[in-house]
N, C-alpha and C positions, 0 to 999 in steps of 0.2 A: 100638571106635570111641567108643563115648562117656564111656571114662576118659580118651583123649586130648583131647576137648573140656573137661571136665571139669577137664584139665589145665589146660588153655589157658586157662580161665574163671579158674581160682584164679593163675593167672601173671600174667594181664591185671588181674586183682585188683589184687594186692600191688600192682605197679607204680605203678596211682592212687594207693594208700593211701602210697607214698615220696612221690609227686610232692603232696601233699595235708599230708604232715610238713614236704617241703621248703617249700612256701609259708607254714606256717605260723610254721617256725623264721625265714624269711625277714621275715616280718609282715605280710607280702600279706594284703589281702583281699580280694580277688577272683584268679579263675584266672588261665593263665597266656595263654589265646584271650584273656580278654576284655581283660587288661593290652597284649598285643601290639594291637587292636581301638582300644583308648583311646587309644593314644601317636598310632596312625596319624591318628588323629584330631583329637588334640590338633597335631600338626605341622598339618594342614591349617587349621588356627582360625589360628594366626597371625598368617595376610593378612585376616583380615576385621577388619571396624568393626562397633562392637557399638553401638548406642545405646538407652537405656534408655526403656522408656515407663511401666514402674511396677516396683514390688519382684517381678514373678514373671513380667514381660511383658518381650520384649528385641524388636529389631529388629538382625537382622545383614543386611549387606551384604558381597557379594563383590565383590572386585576386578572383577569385569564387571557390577558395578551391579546385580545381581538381590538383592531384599531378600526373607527369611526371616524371618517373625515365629513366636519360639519362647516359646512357654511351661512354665515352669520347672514350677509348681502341677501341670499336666496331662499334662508331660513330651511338650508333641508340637511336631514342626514338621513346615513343610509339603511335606518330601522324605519322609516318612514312616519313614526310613530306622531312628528314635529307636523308634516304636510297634512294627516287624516287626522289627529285630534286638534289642532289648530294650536297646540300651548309645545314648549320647549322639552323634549323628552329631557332623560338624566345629562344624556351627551353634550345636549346642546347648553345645557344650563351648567356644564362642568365647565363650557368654552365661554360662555356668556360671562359666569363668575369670574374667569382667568382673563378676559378682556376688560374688567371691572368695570362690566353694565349691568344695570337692573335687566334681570328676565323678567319682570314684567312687561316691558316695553316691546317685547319679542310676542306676546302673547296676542291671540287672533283679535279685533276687534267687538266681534261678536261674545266675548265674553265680559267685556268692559260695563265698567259701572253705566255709562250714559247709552250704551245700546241695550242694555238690562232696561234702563228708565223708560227709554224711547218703544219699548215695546208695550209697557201697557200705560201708556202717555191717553190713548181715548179711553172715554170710560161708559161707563153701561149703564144708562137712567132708570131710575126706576119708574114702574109704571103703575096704573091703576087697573084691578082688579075687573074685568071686563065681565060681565054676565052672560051666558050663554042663552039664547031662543028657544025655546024647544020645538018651535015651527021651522026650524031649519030641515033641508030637506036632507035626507039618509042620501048616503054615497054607495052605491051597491057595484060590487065588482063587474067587469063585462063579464058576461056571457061566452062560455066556451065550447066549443064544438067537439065532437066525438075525434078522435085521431083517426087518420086512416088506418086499414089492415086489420088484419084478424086479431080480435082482443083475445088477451093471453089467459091461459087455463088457469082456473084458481080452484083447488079443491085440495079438499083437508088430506094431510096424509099420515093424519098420527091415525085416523081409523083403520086405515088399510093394515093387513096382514103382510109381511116383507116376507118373504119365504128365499133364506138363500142357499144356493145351489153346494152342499159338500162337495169338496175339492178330491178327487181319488187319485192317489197318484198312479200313472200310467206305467211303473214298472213292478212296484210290490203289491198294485191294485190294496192298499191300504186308504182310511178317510184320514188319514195325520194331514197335521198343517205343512207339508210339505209337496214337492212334485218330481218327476221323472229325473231334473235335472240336479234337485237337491236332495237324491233321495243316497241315505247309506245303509240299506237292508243288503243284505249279501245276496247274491241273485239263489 
């Protein structure tokens, strides 16, 4: 079992390391989540108005008049969308475009091609097929001890006969599903 995971690991490997060639031959830099991440984003900046209040300060407006003051320096704005995914929500990439920089550059590093590579940079040897003993000795679990206290009742109760008590009600002394308090017989 754990040559086939083992397997798995170094298959799952390779595969990064093509997909990690291919962006590179490509000239990407950044993966290929956060390229899909950014366009989505970039299409959604379109409809906004950007207007400037200094070289690192913007003010976007959405088509339903909600204004976004993003900051380029600090990289936040205030859907917070920029700080918890790490890439330029629409806002920020509406101010990044209107400052005429690449939103890529804005983008966390953790998504970049060379932190992609560097992650499966060691790699996983393969090994040779070991044969098992069969003199090895059994692992047998400890030994456990009764709990304290009275051990709890276990007996079948589909045998038992349930006999339940009909309900009378206490003013029309009738067995209806009802009682004294919901009852409407006329006295």
């Amino acid at each position: 079992m754990m040559e086939r995971i083992r397997l798995q690991i170094m298959l799952s490997r390779t595969q990064r390391l093509n997909e990690i060639k291919k962006l590179k031959d490509e000239g990407k830099r950044i993966s290929g989540f956060a390229a899909k991440e950014l366009a989505r984003s970039s299409a959604l900046a379109q409809d906004y108005i950007v207007v400037s209040a200094n070289s690192c300060e913007y003010g976007v407006r959405t088509r339903s008049m909600e204004s976004y003051p993003v900051r380029q320096d600090r990289r936040t704005c205030p859907c917070n969308r920029w700080y918890y995914r790490g890439m330029p929500c629409a806002h920020a990439v509406a101010a990044i475009s209107y400052s005429r920089r690449d939103a890529v550059d804005f983008v966390d590093p953790c998504f970049r091609v060379e932190s992609f590579e560097a992650a499966y940079i060691y790699s996983i040897h393969a090994m040779p097929t070991i044969a098992v003993e069969n003199d090895t000795p059994i692992c047998r679990p400890p030994t456990t001890r009764r709990p304290p206290g009275r051990p709890h009742k276990s007996r079948d109760r589909s045998n038992e006969f349930v006999a339940r008590r009909l309900n009378v009600c206490g003013r029309c002394k009738k067995t209806m599903p009802h009682n004294a308090r919901s009852c409407t017989e006329p006295i």
